[in-house]
N, C-alpha and C positions, 0 to 999 in steps of 0.2 A: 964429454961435452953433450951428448945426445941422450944420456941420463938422466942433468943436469935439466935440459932443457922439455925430456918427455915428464918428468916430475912437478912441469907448473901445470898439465893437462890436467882440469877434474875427471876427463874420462877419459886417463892414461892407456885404459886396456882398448879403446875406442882406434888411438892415434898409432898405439905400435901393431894393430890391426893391419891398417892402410899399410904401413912400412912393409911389414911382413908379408903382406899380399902384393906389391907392387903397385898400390891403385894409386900410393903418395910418394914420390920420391922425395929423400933427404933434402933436396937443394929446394923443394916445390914447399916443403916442411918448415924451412927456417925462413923466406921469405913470407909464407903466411904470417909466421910467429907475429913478423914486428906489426901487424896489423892487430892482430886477435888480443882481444881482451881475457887477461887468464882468470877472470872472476866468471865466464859462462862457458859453457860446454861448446867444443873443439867441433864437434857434430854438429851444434845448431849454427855456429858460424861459418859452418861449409856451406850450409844448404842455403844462409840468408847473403852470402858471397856468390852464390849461383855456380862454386866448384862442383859438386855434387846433386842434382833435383834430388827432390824431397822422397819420389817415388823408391828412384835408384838407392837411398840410403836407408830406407825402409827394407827393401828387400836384402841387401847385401846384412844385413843387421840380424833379420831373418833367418838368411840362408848360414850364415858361418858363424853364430852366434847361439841358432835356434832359439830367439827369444820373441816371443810372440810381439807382433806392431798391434797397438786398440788405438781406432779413432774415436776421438770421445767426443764429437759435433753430436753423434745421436744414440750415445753407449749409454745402456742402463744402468745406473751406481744405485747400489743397494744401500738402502738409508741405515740398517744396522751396520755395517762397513764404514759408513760415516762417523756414528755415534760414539765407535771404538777405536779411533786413531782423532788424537786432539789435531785443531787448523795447525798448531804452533808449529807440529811434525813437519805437516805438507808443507808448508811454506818454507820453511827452514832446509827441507832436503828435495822438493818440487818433485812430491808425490802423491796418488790421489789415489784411496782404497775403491775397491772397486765393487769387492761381491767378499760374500765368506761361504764358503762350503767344507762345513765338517769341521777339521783340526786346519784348514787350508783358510787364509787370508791371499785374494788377490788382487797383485798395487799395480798402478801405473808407473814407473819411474822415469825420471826426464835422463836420468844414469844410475840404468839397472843390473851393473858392476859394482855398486857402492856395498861391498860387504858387510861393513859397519853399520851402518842402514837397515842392512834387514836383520840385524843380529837387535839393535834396537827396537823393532817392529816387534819381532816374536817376543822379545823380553814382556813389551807392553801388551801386545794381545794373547800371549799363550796360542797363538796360532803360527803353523811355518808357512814361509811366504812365496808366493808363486810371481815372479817379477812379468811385468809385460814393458816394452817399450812404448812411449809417446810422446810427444813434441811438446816441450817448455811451454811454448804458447797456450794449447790446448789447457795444458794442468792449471798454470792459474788462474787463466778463465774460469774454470770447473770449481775449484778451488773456492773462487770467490762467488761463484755462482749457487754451491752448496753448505758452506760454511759462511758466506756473510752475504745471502738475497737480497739486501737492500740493497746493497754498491750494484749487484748486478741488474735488479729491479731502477736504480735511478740509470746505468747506461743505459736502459730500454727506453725509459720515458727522454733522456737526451739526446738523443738520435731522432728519436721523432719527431714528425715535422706538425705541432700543433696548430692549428689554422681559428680554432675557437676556442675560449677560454670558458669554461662549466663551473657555474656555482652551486652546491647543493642547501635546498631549503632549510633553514634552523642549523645550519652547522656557520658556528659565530669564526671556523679557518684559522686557527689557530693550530691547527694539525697539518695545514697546506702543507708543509715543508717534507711531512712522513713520505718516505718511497712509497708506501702501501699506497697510500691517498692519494700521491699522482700517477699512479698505477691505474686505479680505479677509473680519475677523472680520466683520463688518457682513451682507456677503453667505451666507458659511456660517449664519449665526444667523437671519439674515431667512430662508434655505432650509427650516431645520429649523422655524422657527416658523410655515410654512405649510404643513408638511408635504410638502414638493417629497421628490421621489424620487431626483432628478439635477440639477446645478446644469449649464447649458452658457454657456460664455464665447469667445466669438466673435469673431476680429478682421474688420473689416470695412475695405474702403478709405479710409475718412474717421473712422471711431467704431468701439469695442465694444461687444459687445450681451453682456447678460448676460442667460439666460431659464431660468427655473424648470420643470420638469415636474412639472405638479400635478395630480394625480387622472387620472395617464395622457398631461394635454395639455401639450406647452407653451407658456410665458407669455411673455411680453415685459418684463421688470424695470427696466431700469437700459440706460440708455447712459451710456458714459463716453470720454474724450479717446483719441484713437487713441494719441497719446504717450505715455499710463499705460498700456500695452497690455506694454511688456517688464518693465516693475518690478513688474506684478502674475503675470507669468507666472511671474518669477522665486521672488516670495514663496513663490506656490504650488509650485514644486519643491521652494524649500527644507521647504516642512513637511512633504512626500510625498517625503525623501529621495533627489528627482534632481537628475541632474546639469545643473548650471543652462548649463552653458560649452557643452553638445548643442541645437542648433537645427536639426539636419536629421533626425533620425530619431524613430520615434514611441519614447514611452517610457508606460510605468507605473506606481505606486508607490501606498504608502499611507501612510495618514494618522487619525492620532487626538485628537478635540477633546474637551470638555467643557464642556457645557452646564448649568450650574447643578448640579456634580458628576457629571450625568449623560451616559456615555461613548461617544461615538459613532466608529464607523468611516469613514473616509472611502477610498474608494476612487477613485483618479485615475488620466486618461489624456490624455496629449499629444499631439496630433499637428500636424505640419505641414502649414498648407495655403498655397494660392497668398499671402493677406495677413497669416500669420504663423502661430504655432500656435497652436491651438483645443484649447481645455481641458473635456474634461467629467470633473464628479464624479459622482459616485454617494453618497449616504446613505445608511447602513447603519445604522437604527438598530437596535439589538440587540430591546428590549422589543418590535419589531413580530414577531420569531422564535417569541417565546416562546407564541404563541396556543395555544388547544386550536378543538377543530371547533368548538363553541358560538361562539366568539367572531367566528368566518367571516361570519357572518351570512346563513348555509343558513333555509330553507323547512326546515318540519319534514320536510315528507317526502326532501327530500335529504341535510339529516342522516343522519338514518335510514340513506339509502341507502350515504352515505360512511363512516359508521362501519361497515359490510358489508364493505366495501371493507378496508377496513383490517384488519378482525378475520381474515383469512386467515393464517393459520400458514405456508403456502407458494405457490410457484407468482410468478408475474409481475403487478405493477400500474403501470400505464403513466397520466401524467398528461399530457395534449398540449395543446397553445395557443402563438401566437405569444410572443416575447419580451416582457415586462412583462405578460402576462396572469393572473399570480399563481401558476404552476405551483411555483415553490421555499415561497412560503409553506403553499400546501397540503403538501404532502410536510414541512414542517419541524412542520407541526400533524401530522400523520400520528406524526412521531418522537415529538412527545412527547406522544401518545396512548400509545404501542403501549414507549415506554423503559421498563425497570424493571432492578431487579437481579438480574435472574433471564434477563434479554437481551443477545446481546451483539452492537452495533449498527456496521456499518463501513460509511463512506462515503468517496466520490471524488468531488469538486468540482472546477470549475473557472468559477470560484474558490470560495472557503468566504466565502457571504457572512456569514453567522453561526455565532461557534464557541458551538456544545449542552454543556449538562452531561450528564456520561456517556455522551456518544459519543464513538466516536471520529472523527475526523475525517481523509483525505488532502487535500492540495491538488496539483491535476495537474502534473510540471513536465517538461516534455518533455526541457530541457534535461538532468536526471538519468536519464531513461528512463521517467519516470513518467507512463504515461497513462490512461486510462480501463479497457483492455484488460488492460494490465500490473497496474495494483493489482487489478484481481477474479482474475485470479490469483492473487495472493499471498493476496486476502480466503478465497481456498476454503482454502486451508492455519492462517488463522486462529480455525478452529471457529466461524464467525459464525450471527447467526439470520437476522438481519437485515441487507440488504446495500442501499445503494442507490447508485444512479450517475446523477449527474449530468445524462446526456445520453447518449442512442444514438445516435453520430453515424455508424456505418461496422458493416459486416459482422463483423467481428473480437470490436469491442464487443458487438452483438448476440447473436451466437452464443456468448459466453462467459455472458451474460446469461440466455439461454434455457436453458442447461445447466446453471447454477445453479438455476433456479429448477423445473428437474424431476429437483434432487436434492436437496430438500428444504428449500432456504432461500426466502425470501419476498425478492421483489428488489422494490424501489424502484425508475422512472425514468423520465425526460420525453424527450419526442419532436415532432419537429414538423410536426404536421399540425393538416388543418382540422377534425376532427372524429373523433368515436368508430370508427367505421367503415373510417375510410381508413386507422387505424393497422392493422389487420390486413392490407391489402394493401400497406401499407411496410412491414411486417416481413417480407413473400414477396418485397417487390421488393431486399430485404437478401439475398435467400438462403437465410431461414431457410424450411425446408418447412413447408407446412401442416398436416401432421400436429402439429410441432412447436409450432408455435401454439396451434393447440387445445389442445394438453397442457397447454403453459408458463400461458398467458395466463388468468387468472381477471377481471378488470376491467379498463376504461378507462375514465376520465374526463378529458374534454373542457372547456377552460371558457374564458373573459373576462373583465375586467373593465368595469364600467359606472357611470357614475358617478349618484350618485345625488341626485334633486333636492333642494335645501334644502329642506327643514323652515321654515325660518324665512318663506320666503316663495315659496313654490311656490303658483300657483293655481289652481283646476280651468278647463280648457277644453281647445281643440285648438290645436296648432301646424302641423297640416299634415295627411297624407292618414289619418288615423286610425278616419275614419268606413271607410275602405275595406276595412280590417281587422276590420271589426267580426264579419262571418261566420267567420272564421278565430276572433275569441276566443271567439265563441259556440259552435262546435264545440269548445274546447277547456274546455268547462261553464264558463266564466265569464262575469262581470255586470263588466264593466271601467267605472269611473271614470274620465277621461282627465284628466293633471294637464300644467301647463306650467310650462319655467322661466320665475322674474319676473327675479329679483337682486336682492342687499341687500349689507349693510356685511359679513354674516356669512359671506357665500362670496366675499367680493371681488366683487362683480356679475356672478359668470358666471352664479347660477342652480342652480347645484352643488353640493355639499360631501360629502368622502366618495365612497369605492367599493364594490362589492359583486360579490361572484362570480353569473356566472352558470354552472352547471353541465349539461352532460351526463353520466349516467351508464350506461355500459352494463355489468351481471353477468351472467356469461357463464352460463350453466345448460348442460346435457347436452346439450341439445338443438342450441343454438347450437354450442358446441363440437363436435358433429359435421358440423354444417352447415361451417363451415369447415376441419374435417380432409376435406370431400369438394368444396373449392371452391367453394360455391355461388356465385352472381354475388350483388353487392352489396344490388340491388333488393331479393332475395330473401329475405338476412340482415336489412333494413332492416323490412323488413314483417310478420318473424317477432319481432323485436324490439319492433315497436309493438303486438303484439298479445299482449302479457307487460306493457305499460305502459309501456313508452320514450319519451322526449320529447328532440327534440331542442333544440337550441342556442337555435333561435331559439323556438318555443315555450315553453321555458321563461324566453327573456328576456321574452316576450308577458306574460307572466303579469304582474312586474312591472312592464310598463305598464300593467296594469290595474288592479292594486295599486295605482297611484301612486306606487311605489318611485320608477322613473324614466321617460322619455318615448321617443316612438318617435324621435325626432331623433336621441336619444342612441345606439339600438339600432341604426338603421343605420349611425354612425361605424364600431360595434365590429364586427356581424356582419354579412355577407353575406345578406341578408334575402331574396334570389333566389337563396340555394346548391341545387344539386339535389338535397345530402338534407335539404331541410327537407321538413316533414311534410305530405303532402297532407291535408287537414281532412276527415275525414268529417261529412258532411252529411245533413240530413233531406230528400227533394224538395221538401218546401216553403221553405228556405233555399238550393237549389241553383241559380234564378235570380240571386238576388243575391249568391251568389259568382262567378259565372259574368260577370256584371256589373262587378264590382268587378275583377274582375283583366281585363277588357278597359278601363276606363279607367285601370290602374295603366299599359296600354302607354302610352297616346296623352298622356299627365300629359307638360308640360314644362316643364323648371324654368325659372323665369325668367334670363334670359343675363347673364354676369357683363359689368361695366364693362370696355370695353376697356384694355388694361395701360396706367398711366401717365395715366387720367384723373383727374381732381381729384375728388373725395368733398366734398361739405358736406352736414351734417347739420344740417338744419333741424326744429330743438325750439318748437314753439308750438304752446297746446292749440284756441285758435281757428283751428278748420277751413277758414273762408273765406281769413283772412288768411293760411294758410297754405296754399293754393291760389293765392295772389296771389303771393306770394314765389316758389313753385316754376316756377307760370307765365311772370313776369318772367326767372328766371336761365334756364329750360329756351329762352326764344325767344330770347335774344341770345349763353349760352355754352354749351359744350358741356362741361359740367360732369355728373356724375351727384350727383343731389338726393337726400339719404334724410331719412324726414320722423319726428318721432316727436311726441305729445302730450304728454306728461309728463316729469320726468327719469328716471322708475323706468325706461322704455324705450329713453329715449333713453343710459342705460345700457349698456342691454343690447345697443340697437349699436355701440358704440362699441365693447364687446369682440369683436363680430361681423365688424365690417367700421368699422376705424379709419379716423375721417374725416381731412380734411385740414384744416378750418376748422371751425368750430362755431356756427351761428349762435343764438341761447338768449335766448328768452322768461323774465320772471321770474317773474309771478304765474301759476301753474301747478297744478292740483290733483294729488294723492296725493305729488310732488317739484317744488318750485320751482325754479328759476333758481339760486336763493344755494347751496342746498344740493346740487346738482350741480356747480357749479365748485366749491364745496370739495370734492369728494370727488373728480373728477377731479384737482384741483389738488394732491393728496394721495398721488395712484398717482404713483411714477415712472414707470410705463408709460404714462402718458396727460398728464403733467404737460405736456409744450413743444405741446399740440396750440392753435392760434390760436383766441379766444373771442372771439365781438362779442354784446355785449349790446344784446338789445333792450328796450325798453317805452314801455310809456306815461304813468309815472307822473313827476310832475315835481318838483322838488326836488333838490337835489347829494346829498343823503344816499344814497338808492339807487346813485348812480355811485361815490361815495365808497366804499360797500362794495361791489360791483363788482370796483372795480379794487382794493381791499386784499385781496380772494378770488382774484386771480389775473387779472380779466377783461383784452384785451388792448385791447378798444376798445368805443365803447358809443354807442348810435342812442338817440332819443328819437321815439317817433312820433308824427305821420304824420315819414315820410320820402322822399325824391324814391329811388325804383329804382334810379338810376343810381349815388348814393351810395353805397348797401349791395353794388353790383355793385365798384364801385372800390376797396372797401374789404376784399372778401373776396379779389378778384386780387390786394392789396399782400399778402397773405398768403401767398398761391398761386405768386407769381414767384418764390421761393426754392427751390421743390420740383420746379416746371416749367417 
């Protein structure tokens, strides 16, 4: 009878396992029977009957078996291993090749007892076969994910929650229906709907990585099959007019969509790298061009001071900052401040990322002859008022630039330096004489972007050395409130949303302007400057952290906070100890040392302090693991954007963010979604596990629990990655 009945198990050697071990009794064996379906494996119906967790049969499979467990949520599969086992195989036997080394093929099998299977295998590849264990689920996922990316490409775009529908210019949709295509739109519209600046799409040796730059940083969006990596490349030329059949050289082109009628540019670039080409876009949305200075979101008194700026009739204005630090939108508020029809405005871009009404506009093309140099020449012959250029990148440039603008037109243009100051001796280090300077040059401004803290959920305290700064904001007459980011649903849990300029402004007055027709050394200029009211970079980002606009975290990313022209503070003697103070402990501060490369991360979320002293203790003495510990999920948020763990271990009853409500919201980001989840608690009943594992969780403890468990449990997660 128990022959009979162990002969309908597809993984026979699985079932007389359990017997033989005592982990199934015969009486416990035949009442499963009449439940179990003898078309799927005896082992996955344990685990999906909740007889056995997933963990425990992993390892017992493991241990008395010795057959290796792979989780394939983030396992590398070798595309020649693909190439060399047909779908028909995998499907058929729910196996997924994985890697080849040498005379060796290594498979995943959902039942890697199947003899006849690998005898099949070696027949077809001439290679012998090294069996791993892995979970039915996983394989045809993978399965379908590598052998047919479109099925896997359309559950991507069905799952997500599209809120705007994108049409692309001159495409008559007829193709709508291709996965590729709603791939594409999916990504374009998910970009513009978070306000990303630049879409980058990246192949990688196992995956692409698609990642957004938002508010300056970028993000981590979307991984997808390395396989879809040429049919999305291709999409994207065809909508930016290149040539799909070129795979070796870089190329560029453009592209225009529509967003709920409204029309954006897309500007695209290709290039070739070692695992294929890497595609970034650029969003150009038109209505971000259209600002006036009000809308910058200046301090009144920078207002003020930039509409100064602007009101010049002639002479040179120079805007300088690294690339994406806002320099083209200022100068684009500047045009249409200062446009009318009484003005006639000529520009040279490279490239025109916004076409202005009633300018006119060039775009540089080297190939015709047209370069920065070349059109302000022709601009002098055009009776202009207003000129502006793009970029001074060379002597040529410059020098036609400064002659313009001390013969009576008003130039426009950006440069690249760190600050107000250094532009006058890049413009000497050009060539141009100091006399000349001084003539031309009426203002510069200097600026950054910084992004600024949510609103929604910012909360006052400190994040770090801020108390040290305090004599520096106090010399600079301010009462600073110190705010920190938290995260919420509204900024995507960075803590952020939104940017803001930060400005330097320097007007040059008689007095300066001699100063530099006679050389003065920098110091000199800098201290004649602050004593007219000049603030530099980083002072005026100060301010804003004192404001609670945004945080000093934030301010070190963007500026240089140890530049040597930042402002030495004047102080009262009675404040000059504790400045004195403070910047000898800003040397000896060290920041605490990063994980060495390639160590596993778990993030351990529970708001009981002891037990979670218990847990860190446990894994800190037996693995060499780095632990990050968080109370609640509002934080345990917030690192997980900081420093992506590799496992996730998650407490459910939890004050200000529970348990439930952090896996859905991770479970929700594509960027966070395959990260491994083990629930913990203590509360007993199926129902909490049942939602659990319907939110995504990937395994689930009930406490008390034996250490060694939760230790087994987070390595079966851990050997896919290391």
């Amino acid at each position: 009878m128990e022959v009979q009945l162990l002969q309908k198990f597809p993984d026979r050697w699985f079932v007389e396992s359990l017997l033989k071990n005592r982990i199934l009794k015969h009486e416990q064996l035949l009442e499963l029977a009449q439940w179990y379906d003898h078309q799927e494996l005896f082992s996955n119906f344990l685990v999906q009957q909740g007889v056995i967790p997933a963990a425990d049969l992993v390892q017992y499979i493991e241990r008395v078996f010795q057959i290796p467990f792979v989780n394939l949520e983030n396992y590398p599969i070798d595309a020649h291993a693909i190439e060399i086992v047909p779908e028909d195989i995998c499907q058929k036997y729910n196996l997924l090749p994985l890697s080849v080394e040498g005379h060796y093929l290594h498979v995943a099998f959902a039942n890697p007892f199947d003899v006849q299977v690998e005898r099949e295998l070696r027949f077809l590849t001439g290679k012998y076969i090294r069996p791993y264990f892995a979970f039915r689920e996983q394989l045809q996922q993978k399965i379908g994910e590598y052998y047919s990316p479109d099925k896997f490409i359309n559950s991507i775009v069905n799952k997500a929650k599209v809120r705007h529908q994108i049409r692309i210019a001159g495409d008559d949709g007829s193709l709508d229906d291709a996965p590729v295509v709603k791939l594409v739109n999916l990504i374009i519209s998910d970009a513009i709907e978070k306000e990303a600046s630049d879409i980058h799409i990246e192949p990688t040796e196992h995956v692409v990585v698609v990642r957004f730059r938002i508010d300056g940083v970028l993000q981590k969006i979307l991984e997808i099959p390395r396989n879809s990596h040429a049919a999305l490349v291709s999409r994207i030329k065809i909508i930016s007019n290149l040539n799909i059949a070129e795979t070796r050289k870089p190329q560029d082109g453009k592209a225009k969509v529509y967003l709920d009628d409204v029309d954006i540019d897309l500007r695209v670039s290709v290039l070739p790298t070692t695992y294929g080409e890497k595609i970034v876009i650029r969003i150009l949305d038109r209505r971000k061009a259209l600002v006036s200075f009000d809308q910058l979101g200046l301090r009144e008194e920078n207002l003020e001071k930039l509409k100064q700026c602007f009101a010049f009739k002639d002479g040179m204005i120079l805007v300088t900052g690294p690339t994406g630090s806002g320099k083209t939108t200022t100068l684009y508020a500047a045009l249409n401040q200062i446009k009318s029809v009484a003005n006639n405005i000529l520009t040279i871009e490279d490239p025109i990322e916004y076409m202005l009404e009633g300018i006119n506009q060039v775009q540089v093309n080297e190939k015709a002859g047209i370069t920065f140099a070349t059109a302000l020449r022709s601009f002098l012959r055009q009776d202009p008022d207003v000129i502006l250029v793009g970029e001074i990148r060379d002597r040529e440039t410059a020098e036609i630039a400064v002659q313009a603008a001390l013969t009576g037109h008003l130039v426009l243009s950006t440069l690249h330096t760190n600050n107000t100051l250094a532009t006058i001796t890049r413009l000497m280090d050009m060539g141009i004489e100091s006399f000349k300077v001084a003539d031309a040059l009426q203002s510069i401004i200097a600026q950054r972007l910084v992004r600024r803290l949510c609103l929604e959920c910012k909360e006052e305290g400190t994040s770090g050395d801020e108390e040290q700064w305090l004599p520096r904001l106090q010399s600079l007459g301010l009462k600073p409130r110190f705010y920190r980011a938290a995260g919420c649903a509204a900024c995507n849990y960075t803590g952020y949303k939104g940017r803001i300029g930060v400005y330097e402004i320097l007007i040059l007055d008689q007095e300066l302007k001699a100063a530099i027709a006679e050389n003065r050394p920098l110091p000199e200029l800098r201290k004649m400057a602050q004593e007219k009211g000049f603030r530099s970079l980083l002072d005026e980002a100060l301010v804003l952290v004192a404001e609670g606009v945004t945080d000093l975290a934030e301010i070190k990313r963007v500026i240089n906070v140890f530049e040597p022209e930042a402002r030495t503070p004047v102080v009262s003697a009675a404040v000059a100890p504790a400045v004195e103070e403070s910047l000898a402990e800003e040397k000896v501060v060290e920041e605490h040392p990063e994980a060495e490369p390639g160590t596993p991360r778990v993030l351990l979320v529970e708001d009981d302090r002891v037990m979670r002293m218990m847990i860190r203790k446990q894994i800190e003495t037996r693995k060499e693991w780095e632990v990050l510990e968080a109370e609640d999920g509002r934080e345990a948020l917030d690192l997980v954007k900081k420093k992506r763990p590799d496992v996730i271990v998650l407490d459910i009853m939890m004050p200000r963010m529970d348990g439930f409500e952090f896996l859905k919201i991770i479970r929700s980001d594509l960027a966070y979604s395959t990260i491994p989840v083990i629930i913990l608690t203590a509360m007993e009943g199926s129902e909490n596990e049942i939602k659990g594992f319907e939110l995504g969780a990937d395994d689930y403890l009930v406490k008390p629990f034996h250490p060694d468990i939760l230790l087994a449990r987070i390595e079966r997660f851990l050997k896919s990655k290391f």
